[in-house]
N, C-alpha and C positions, 0 to 999 in steps of 0.2 A: 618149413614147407612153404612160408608167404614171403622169405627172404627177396630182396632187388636183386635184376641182373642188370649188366649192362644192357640199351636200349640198342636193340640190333636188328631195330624195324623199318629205319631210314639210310637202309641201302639204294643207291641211286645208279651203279653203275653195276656191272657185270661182276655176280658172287661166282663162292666158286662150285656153284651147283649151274652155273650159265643162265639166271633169269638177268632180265636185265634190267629190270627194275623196281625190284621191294620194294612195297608200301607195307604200313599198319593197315589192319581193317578200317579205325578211321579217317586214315589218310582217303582210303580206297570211298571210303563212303564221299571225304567232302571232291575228289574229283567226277562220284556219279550227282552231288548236287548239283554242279558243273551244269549240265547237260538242264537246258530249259523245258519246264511240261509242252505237251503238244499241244496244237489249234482247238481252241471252244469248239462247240459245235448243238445246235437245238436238236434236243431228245424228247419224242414222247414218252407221254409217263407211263407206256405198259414196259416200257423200253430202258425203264434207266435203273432197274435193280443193280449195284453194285460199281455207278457209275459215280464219277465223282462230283459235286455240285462244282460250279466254275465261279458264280457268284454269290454274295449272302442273299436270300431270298426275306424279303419284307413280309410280313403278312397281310393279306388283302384286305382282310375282315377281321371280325371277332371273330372266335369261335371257343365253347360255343356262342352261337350270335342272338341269345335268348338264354333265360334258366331253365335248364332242364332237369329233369326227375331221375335220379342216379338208380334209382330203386320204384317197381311197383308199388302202389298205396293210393295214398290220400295226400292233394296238396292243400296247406291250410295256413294261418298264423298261428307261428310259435307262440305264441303267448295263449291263444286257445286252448290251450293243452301243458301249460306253464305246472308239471308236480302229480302231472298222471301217473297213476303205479296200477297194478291189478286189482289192488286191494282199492283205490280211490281211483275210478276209471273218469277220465272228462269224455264228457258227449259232444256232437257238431252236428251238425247238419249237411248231410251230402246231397249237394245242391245242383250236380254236372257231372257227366259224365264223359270225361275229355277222350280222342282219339290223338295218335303218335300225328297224324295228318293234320291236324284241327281242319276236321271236314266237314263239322257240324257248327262250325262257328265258334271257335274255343277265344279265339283271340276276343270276341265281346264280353267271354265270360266274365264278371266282378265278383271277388269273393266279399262278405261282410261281417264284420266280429260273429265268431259261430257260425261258420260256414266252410265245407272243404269240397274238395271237388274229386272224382276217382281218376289218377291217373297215372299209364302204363309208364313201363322204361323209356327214356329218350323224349317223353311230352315235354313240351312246354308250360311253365308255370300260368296261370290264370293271373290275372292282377289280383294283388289282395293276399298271396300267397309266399310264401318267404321257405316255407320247409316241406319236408315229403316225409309222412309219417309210414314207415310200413303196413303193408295189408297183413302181417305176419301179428301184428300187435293192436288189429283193430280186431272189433266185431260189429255184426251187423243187427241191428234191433228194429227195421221196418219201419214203415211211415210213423211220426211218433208227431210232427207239428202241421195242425191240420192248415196253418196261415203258408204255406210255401205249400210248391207243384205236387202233384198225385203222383211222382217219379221219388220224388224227395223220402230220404230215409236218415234216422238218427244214427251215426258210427259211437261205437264205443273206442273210446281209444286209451289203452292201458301203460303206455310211455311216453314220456314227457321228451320233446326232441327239441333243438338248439335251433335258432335262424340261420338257412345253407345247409341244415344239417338235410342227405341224401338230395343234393341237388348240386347240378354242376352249375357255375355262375356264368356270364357273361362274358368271355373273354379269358374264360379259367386254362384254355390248355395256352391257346396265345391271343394276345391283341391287336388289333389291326394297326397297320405300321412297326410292330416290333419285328425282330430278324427271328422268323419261323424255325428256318436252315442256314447255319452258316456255313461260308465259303470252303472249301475244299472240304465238305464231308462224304465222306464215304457212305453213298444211299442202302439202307437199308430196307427190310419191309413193313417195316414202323414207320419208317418218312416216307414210302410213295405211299402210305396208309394215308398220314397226314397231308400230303399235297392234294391228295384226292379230298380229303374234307373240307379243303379251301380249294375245289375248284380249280387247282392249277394244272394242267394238261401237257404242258410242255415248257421244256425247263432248258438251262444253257451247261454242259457239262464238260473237263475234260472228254478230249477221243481218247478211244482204246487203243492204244498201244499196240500196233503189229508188229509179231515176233516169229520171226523166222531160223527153223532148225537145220542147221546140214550137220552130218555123222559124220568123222574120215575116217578113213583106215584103211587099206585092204582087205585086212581078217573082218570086216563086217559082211553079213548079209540080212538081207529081206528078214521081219520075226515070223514072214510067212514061210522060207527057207527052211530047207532039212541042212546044218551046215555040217561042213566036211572038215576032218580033223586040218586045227589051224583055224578054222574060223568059229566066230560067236554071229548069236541073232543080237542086231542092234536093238540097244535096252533104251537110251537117253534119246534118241526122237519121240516117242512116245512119253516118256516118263516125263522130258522138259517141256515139251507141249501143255500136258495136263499140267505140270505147276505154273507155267504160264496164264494159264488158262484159270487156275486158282485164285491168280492178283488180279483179275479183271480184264489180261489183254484179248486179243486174238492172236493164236498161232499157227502154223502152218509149217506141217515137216517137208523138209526141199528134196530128201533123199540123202544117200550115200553117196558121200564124192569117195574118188579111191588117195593114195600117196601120190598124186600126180599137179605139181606146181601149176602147169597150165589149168586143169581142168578145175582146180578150187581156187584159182583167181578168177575164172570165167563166173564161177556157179556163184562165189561171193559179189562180185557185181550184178547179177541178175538177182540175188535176194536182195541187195541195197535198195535197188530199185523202187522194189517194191514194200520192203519192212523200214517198219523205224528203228527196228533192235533186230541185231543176229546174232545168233549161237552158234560158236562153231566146236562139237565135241571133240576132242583128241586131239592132238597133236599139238599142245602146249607146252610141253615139255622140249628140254633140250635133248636133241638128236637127228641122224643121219635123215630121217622121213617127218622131221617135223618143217612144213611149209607153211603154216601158219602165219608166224611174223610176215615173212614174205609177201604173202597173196595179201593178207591185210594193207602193207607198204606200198602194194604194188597199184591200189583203189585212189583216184583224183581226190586229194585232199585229205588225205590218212594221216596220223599220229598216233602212233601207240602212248597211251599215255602211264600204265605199269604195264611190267609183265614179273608177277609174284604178287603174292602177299602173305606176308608174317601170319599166317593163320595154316591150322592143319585140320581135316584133311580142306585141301581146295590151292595149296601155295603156287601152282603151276600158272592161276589163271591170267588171263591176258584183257586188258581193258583198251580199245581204241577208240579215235573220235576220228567219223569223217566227214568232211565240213564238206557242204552241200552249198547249192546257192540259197537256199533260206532256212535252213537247219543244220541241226548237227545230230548225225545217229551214230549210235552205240554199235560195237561189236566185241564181241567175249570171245576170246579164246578159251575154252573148258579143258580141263581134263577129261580123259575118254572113259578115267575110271569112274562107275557109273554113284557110289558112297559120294567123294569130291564133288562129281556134276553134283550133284542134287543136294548135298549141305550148300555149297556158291549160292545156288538158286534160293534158296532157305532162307540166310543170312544175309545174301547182300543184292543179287535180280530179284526178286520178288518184289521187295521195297522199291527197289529203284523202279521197276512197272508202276506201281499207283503212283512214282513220283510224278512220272511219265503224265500220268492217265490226270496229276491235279493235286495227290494229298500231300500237301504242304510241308505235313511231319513224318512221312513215310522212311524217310532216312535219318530222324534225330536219334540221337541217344537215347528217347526213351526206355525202360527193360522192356521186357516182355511181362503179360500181362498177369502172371502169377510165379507163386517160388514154388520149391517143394524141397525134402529134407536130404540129402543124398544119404542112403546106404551104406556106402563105403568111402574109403579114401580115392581119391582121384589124382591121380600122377601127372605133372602137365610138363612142359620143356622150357624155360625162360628163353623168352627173345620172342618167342610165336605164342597166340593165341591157338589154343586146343576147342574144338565143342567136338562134347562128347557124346554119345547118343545113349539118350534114359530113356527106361520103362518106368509110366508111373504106378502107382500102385495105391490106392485110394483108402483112404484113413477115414473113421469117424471123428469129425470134431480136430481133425488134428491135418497140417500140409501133408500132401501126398508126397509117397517113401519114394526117390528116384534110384532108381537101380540103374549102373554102368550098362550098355550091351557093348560087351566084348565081342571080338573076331577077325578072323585076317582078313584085310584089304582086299576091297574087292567082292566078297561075300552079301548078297542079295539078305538075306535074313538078319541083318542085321538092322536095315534100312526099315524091314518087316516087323522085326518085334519091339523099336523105337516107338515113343512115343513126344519127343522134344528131345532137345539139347540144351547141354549147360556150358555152359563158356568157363573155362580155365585160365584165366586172365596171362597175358604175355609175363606181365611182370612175376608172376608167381609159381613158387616148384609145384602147386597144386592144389587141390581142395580137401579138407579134411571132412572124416563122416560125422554128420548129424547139420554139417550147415546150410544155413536156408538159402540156394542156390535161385535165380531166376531161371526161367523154363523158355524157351523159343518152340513153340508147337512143328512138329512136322506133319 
């Protein structure tokens, strides 16, 4: 079933299904590395969830820029309390009463052999103080030395704690001048957390990616349409929008052009215009009403650079470049069948969006970010890459069970009850049940 076939992925000229250009998937990948990320551009930081960083970010500061107390208690020297147990408690003296603010003068406080101070989450340590003993393992016993303040009270303290130990140190999450964020990450909300506790407010990031959809076909109408036998509501304006809209770009559905040559070379130069990536649904296929090639051809500067790819479903699609006076933007010919759209989008637009938007590895070989066990056998076709669409099914203790979802082409519920797909490698008659397959989420 892992037997070699001949390599029947670098087809270059007209097969005899009429694409005109085979690729591998990663042929198809290193031609959209091809294509350069778009213009930096400064984002405020309410603004940049999910944006790409453009360059490595230095750290301005410590931080934190002080010891702070990881835990409520008492800060003191570790060695004050060097073999406390419940049974042999060490006492101190709590000598302050620190606020998160030090609005009472915390910064003059000095601690001295036997002596702690009471302070909240996030305080800063007093001088003199090296560790944060929990309030959970203290107790309190009342003014007990009548030589210190009428505030002043004896702690008991019943565990012996480490120096650092419940304290974050100085420079503990980053240190000033080390690289806080580096270059092409993908901002999460953990990093505009972090930019915010260094005071950064506005940051240099890839732009987002505008993506523009046209539908073709005749038999389409409006999904707000009651359609009349012969026609479908169009499914892939909507559906590529939102996964566009997934990898970080902006999208924008142009409408339904119909099977007419003039009017989708017209409507595809008014999306060039304005996008830096177009979709065009349908009519990638060889036949009588495919205009596609065409209208692409017909754009100042156009080069189709495949049309196919050794992959199923998705082989119809169409990859062009059109060179602009200061760029060069993408245009996809898609399949109209709406499974193809949206594995293409999956597997190989998606990535190339955040290549777009900055992230550096968005199109390497990395896998995908977990495996799981497949189910059954999985039957693939040598020469083409297969992804097959899995339900997972979640294991204790053990990789989730990927179940095939079977169905005929075309079928919406199958898209529905997926959960990722697993790649059938070109080279191989298929996958056998129980191996650990890598997973591509959908």
């Amino acid at each position: 079933m892992s037997s070699p076939a001949p390599d029947k992925t670098r087809v270059k000229t007209l097969d005899n299904h009429g694409f005109l250009s085979v690729v591998s998937r990663p042929e198809f990948c290193a031609l959209l590395q091809s294509f350069a990320p778009l213009a930096v551009e400064d984002v405020a930081l309410p603004d940049a969830l999910g944006r790409v960083l453009a360059r490595a970010l230095p750290s301005p500061e410590d931080l934190p820029q002080t010891a702070r107390a990881s835990m409520d208690g008492y800060a003191l020297s570790a060695r004050d309390v060097f073999g406390a147990t419940e049974t042999n408690p060490a006492y101190v003296d709590c000598v302050a009463d620190l606020r998160i603010d030090w609005s009472q003068g915390a910064t003059d406080v000095r601690l001295s052999s036997g002596q702690a101070a009471r302070i909240p989450t996030g305080g800063s340590l007093p001088v003199g103080a090296d560790a944060v003993v929990m309030v959970e393992h203290t107790g309190q016993l009342g003014a007990q030395n009548p030589e210190i303040t009428e505030t002043a009270e004896t702690i008991e303290v019943r565990r012996t704690v480490a120096p650092g130990e419940n304290v974050m140190l100085p420079g503990e999450d980053v240190r000033q001048g080390d690289i806080a964020l580096p270059a092409g990450r993908t901002l999460r909300a953990q990093d505009i957390g972090l930019l915010a506790a260094l005071g950064v407010t506005s940051i240099q990031t890839g732009r987002r990616p505008r993506v523009g959809v046209l539908s073709t076909g005749d038999e389409l109408v409006a999904a707000s349409a009651c359609p009349r036998p012969g026609q479908i509501r169009d499914v892939n304006s909507a559906a590529l929008c939102c996964l566009a809209v997934e990898a970080g770009a902006e999208a924008v559905a142009l409408g339904i052009i119909p099977d007419d040559l003039p009017k989708l070379t017209a409507a595809l130069a008014g999306a060039l215009a304005t996008c830096d990536v177009v979709l065009l649904s349908g009519g990638s296929s060889l036949g009588a009403r495919d205009h596609t090639s065409t209208a692409i051809l017909a754009q100042p500067g156009a080069e189709i650079l495949a049309h196919g790819i050794a992959m199923s479903p998705g082989k119809p699609t169409i990859l062009a470049r059109i060179k602009t006076s200061d760029n060069a933007k993408a245009v996809f010919g898609l399949p109209g069948q709406v499974t193809s759209a949206q594995v293409v989008m999956a597997v190989l637009i998606k990535p190339f969006l955040r290549h777009l938007a900055g992230d550096r590895n968005a199109l390497s070989a990395t896998p995908p970010p977990f495996v799981a066990e497949l189910a059954r056998n999985i039957a693939g076709r040598p020469g083409r890459e297969d992804f097959v669409r899995v339900r997972l099914e979640a294991r204790a203790g053990l990789p989730p069970l990927a179940h095939p979802v079977l169905g005929k082409s075309g079928l919406l519920k199958t898209l529905l009850a997926a959960d990722g797909l697993i790649s059938v490698p070109a080279e191989a008659e298929g996958l056998y049940k129980g191996v650990l397959a890598p997973v591509l989420p959908l």
